[in-house]
C-alpha positions, 0 to 999 in steps of 0.5 A, a space after each residue: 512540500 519541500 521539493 517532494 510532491 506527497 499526500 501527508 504534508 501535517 504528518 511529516 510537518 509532525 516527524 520533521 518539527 520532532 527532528 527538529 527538536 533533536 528527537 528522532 528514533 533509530 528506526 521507523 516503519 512508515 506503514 502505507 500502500 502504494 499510491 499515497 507516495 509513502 517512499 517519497 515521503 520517506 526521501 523527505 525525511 531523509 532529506 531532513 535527516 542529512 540537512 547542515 541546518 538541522 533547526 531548519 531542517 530540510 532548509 532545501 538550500 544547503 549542499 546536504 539538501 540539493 545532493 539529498 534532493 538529487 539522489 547522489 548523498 552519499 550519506 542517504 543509502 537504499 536496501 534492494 532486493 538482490 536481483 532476481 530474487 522475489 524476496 529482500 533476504 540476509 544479504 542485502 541486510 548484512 551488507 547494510 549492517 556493515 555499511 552501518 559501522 562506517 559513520 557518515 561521510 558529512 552529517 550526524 546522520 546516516 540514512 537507510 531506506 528499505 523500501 521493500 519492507 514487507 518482502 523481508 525474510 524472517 531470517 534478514 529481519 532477525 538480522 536487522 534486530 542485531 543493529 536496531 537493537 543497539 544502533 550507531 547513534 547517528 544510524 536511522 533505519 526507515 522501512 517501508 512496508 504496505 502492513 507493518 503486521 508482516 514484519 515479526 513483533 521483534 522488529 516493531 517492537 523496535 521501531 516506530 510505525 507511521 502509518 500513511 492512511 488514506 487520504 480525504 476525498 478532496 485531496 484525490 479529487 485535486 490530484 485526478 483534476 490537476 494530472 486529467 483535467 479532461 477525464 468524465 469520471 471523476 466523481 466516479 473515481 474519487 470513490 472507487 479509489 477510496 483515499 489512495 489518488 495514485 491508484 487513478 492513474 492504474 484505472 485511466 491507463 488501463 483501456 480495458 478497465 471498463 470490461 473488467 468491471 463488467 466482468 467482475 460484476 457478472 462474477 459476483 452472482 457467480 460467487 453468491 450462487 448454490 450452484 458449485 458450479 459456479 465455483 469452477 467458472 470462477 476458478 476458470 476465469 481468474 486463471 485466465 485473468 491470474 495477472 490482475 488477479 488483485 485488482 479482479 478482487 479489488 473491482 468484486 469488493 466494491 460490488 460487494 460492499 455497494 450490495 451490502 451499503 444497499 441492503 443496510 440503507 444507504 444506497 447513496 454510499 456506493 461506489 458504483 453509482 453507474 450500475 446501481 439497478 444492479 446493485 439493487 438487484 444483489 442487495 434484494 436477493 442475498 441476505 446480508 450475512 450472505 454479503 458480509 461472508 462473501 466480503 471476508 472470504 474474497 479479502 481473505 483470498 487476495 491475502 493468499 495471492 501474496 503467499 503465491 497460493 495459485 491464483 484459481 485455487 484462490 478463486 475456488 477457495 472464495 467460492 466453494 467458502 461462501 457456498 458452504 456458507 449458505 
């Protein structure tokens, strides 16, 4: 769309056919996880933003376009982490604010892209306020953010939040037959990565991804038993795995979800078609409420990994959680 391949060409049609009447905002959170192609989609719209034909815009043919879909527009400028550091702090911010004053070089259009959005400190995002609060009327600020609840209700307050949801099955479908014309488990995938299609290319790279999901599957039982035991080998294996950690979560939610779809009636809905005998197994023998609990408490100890919480004590907390449960 307009020389950039994204997912959610009717919601920038939308964005851009509003630019196009001469309405914009002076700061978006475009809200969506990594693999639905968020931050191009936030280059397109600055694209648009910075076009010399602004009823056309992005018309893909001006200067402002072919520096803007080359990356050197000068009015078109990117808010980074400092190196070295896991968060987006004050600086970075206070040096775009000050960048902010200088009006653009060529367009009534100055552009800002955060795209670490969710990293911003509390202290940075207190100083973003001081600009979106009352804007350089050519300033646009886009962050991107996987969860724009991260951010403090200041901010949103102060912004408006596009969410990238995700997509149809058809459109991953597309992506997975056009980019691996050759892989056997389509179907299969479609499924698992449930409306986000960059999430295949972590699956199909990774050799070990198979493996993985045995695992994840003789952990679910694990999680589910009495015995808290059980919870220690838990623990132990995630601490040896502390590097996919999320993705250990990831593959025991599926499961968990294929148990529950299952119990409730619906086997045809799980994902995990190839291991359905044993999904049939979880569903007979954990009650329902059971499964519901182990679902929230194993959602909620993903959240943890990102409040760097060690990824065993994460595993243990799920664990020992479900077990008092029952």
């Amino acid at each position: 769309m307009y020389g950039y391949d994204i997912f959610h060409d009717r919601l920038m049609d939308t964005l851009i056919g509003n630019l196009r009447n001469g309405t914009n905002a002076a700061a978006y959170i475009f809200e969506g996880v990594k693999g639905l192609r968020v931050y191009e989609s936030a280059l397109l719209f600055a694209k648009a933003l910075v076009c010399d034909n602004p009823k056309d815009a992005p018309c893909c043919h001006c200067p402002s376009c072919r520096e803007a879909q080359a990356g050197t527009h000068p009015d078109i400028l990117f808010v980074n982490r400092e190196r070295g550091k896991a968060s987006l702090g004050i600086n970075p911010i206070r040096d775009m604010i000050t960048e902010a004053m200088v009006t653009p070089f060529f367009n009534q259009h100055k552009v800002f892209i955060i795209k670490d959005g969710d990293l911003l400190t509390a202290e940075a995002q207190n100083a973003f306020l001081k600009i979106i609060e009352e804007p350089p009327e050519y300033a646009v600020f886009i962050i991107i953010c996987p969860d724009a609840q991260t951010l403090l209700p200041t901010v949103r307050s102060r912004a408006i939040t596009i969410p990238f949801t995700p997509v149809n099955d058809d459109i991953v479908r597309k992506y997975i037959t056009e980019k691996y014309p050759d892989e056997p488990r389509v179907d299969f995938l479609v499924k698992y990565c449930a409306g986000i299609p960059e999430a295949a290319d972590d699956i199909i790279d990774r050799e070990d991804f198979e493996q993985l999901r045995e695992d994840a599957l003789s952990l679910v039982p694990k999680i589910l038993s009495k015995n808290k035991i059980h919870a220690y080998t838990v623990s132990e294996y995630f601490e040896n795995h502390a590097e996919i950690a999320a993705e250990l979560y990831d593959m025991i939610l599926t499961y968990l979800r294929d148990a529950l779809v299952t119990a409730l009636g619906s086997p045809e809905k799980i994902v995990n078609a190839d291991t359905s005998d044993k999904i049939d197994i979880l569903a007979r023998t954990y009650p329902t409420g059971l499964l519901v609990c182990a679902i929230d408490e194993i959602i909620y100890s993903k959240k943890l990994l990102d409040r760097n919480v060690k990824t065993s004590a994460t595993a243990m907390h799920a664990a020992l959680k479900v077990v008092s449960d029952i």
